[in-house]
DOKE-875179 format. One line per 10 residues: for each residue z, x, y of C-alpha. Coordinates in nm, 3 decimals. Each point is the difference from the previous one (the first is absolute). Layout:
Z:X:Y | ...
//
This chain:
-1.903:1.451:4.983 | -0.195:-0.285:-0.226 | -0.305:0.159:0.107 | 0.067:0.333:-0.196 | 0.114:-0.140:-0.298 | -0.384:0.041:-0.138 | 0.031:0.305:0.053 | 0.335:0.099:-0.153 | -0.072:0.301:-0.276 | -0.112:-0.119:-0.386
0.209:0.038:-0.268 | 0.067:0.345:-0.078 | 0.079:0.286:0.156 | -0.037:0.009:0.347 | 0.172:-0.347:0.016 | 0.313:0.158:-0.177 | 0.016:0.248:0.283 | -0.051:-0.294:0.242 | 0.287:-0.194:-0.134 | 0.200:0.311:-0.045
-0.058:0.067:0.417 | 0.078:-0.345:0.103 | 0.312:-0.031:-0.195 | 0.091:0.365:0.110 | -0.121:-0.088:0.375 | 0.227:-0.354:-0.012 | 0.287:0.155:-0.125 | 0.309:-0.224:0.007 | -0.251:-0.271:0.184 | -0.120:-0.026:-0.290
0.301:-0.233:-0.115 | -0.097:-0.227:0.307 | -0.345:-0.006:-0.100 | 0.051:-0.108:-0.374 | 0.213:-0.293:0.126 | -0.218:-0.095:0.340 | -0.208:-0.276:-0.165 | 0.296:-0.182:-0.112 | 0.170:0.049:0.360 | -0.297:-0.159:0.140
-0.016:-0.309:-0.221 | 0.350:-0.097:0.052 | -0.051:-0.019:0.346 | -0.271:-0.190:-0.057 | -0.274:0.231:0.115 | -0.203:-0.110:-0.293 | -0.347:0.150:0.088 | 0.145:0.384:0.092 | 0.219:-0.044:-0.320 | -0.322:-0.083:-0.214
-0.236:0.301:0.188 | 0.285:0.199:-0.064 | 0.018:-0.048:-0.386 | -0.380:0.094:0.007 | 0.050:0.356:0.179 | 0.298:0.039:-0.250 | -0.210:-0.096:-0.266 | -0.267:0.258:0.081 | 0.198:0.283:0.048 | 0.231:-0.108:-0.337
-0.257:-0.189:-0.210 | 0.323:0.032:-0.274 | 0.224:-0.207:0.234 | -0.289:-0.242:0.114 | 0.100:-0.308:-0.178 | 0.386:0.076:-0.026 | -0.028:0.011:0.418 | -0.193:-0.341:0.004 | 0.297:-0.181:-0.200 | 0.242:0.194:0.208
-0.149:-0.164:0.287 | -0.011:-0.352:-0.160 | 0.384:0.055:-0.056 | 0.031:0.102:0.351 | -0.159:-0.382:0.047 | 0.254:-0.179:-0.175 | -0.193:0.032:-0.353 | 0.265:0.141:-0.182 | -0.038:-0.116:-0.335 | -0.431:-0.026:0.040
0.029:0.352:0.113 | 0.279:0.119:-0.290 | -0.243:-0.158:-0.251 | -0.295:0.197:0.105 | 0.198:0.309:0.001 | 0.124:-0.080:-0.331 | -0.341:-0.061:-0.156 | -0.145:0.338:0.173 | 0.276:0.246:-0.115 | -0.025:-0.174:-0.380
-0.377:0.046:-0.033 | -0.058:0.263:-0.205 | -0.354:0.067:0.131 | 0.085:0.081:0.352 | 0.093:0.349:0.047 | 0.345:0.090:-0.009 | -0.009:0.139:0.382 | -0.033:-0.371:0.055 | 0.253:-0.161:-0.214 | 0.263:0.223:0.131
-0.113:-0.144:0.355 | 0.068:-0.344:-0.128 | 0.319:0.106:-0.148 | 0.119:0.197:0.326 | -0.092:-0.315:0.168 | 0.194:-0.250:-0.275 | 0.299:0.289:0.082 | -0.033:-0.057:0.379 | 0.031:-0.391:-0.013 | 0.270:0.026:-0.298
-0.166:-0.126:-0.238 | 0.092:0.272:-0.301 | 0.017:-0.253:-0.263 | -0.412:-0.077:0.081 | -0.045:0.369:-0.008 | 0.172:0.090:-0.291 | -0.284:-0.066:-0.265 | -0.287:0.162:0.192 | 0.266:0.306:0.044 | 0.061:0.003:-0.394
-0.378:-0.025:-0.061 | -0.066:0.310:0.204 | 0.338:0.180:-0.130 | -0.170:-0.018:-0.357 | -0.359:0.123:0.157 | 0.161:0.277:0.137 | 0.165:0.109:-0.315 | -0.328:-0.028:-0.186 | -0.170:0.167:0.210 | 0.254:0.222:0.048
-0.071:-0.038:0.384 | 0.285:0.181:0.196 | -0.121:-0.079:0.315 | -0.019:-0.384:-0.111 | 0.310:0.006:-0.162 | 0.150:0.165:0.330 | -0.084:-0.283:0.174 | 0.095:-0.286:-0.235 | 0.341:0.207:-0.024 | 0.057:-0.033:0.366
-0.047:-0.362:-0.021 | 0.207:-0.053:-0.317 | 0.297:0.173:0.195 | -0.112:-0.224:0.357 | 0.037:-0.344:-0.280 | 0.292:0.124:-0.173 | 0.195:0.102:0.360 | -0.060:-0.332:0.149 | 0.133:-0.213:-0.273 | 0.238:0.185:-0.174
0.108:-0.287:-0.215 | -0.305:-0.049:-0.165 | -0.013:-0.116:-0.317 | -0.169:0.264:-0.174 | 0.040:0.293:0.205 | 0.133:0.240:-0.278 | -0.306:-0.072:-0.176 | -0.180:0.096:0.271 | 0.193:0.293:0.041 | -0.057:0.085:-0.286
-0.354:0.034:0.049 | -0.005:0.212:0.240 | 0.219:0.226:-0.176 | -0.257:-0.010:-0.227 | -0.289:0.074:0.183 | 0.196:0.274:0.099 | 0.083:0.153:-0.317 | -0.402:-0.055:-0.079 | -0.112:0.217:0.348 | 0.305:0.177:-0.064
-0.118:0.179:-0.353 | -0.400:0.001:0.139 | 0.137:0.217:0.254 | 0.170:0.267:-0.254
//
């Protein structure tokens, strides 16, 4: 496989359509696929694991970095890994395709209090930007942080920015 990864489709087009085929084509594998690396480094087979992360990272450049600290928390790096995750979905300059791979991955290893500023940061981007699609996403992952700790401290704030956002697409819409 490593030896058609320089050859995996440019940006652009006909690489949308590839990604858009293999997801299609995996179907519901495609769940074991996103959490194979991982699998691999906690049993310890470190080199597959790390060749793994690569292919990942070729077909998802978006999820590159978020897989390689997935696999370092796979390694017993928890808190190495949650920092890198934490610095990746709060930098501003990365695209947000990329944060929200951090975050996912903060979500995964329970870690919603690390996630929760990058989240905020792209909540507001979306709103400015009045980015539906974005704010779609960040939504989803509001709801994923809220559901798994349902005692936290300022979840009606939170709430009430979704509600918010709503209201925003909501009257963009009319």
């Amino acid at each position: 496989v490593e030896a058609y990864l320089p050859k995996f489709p440019e940006p652009g087009v006909r690489r949308e359509k590839f990604v858009g085929e293999f997801i299609a084509a995996m179907g519901e594998w495609m769940e074991v696929f996103d959490s194979m690396s991982q699998a691999l480094a906690k049993k310890q087979h470190e080199a597959f694991a790390d060749r793994l992360v690569v292919i990942e990272g070729t077909i998802f450049p978006e999820r590159a970095l978020s897989a390689k600290a997935l696999v370092r928390a796979a390694r017993g790096q928890l808190d190495a890994a949650v920092k890198d995750l934490a610095a990746i979905s709060d930098d501003a300059t990365k695209p947000p395709y990329e944060r929200l791979s951090a975050i996912d991955a903060l979500l995964s290893l329970e870690k919603g209090e690390a996630a929760k500023p990058g989240l905020l940061a792209l909540l507001d981007e979306a709103q400015a930007k009045k980015d539906l699609e974005l704010a779609s996403h960040v939504v989803e992952q509001l709801t994923e942080l809220l559901q798994a700790n349902p005692k936290l401290p300022d979840r009606l704030a939170l709430r009430a920015r979704v509600e918010e956002l709503a209201a925003i697409f909501g009257s963009a819409e009319e």
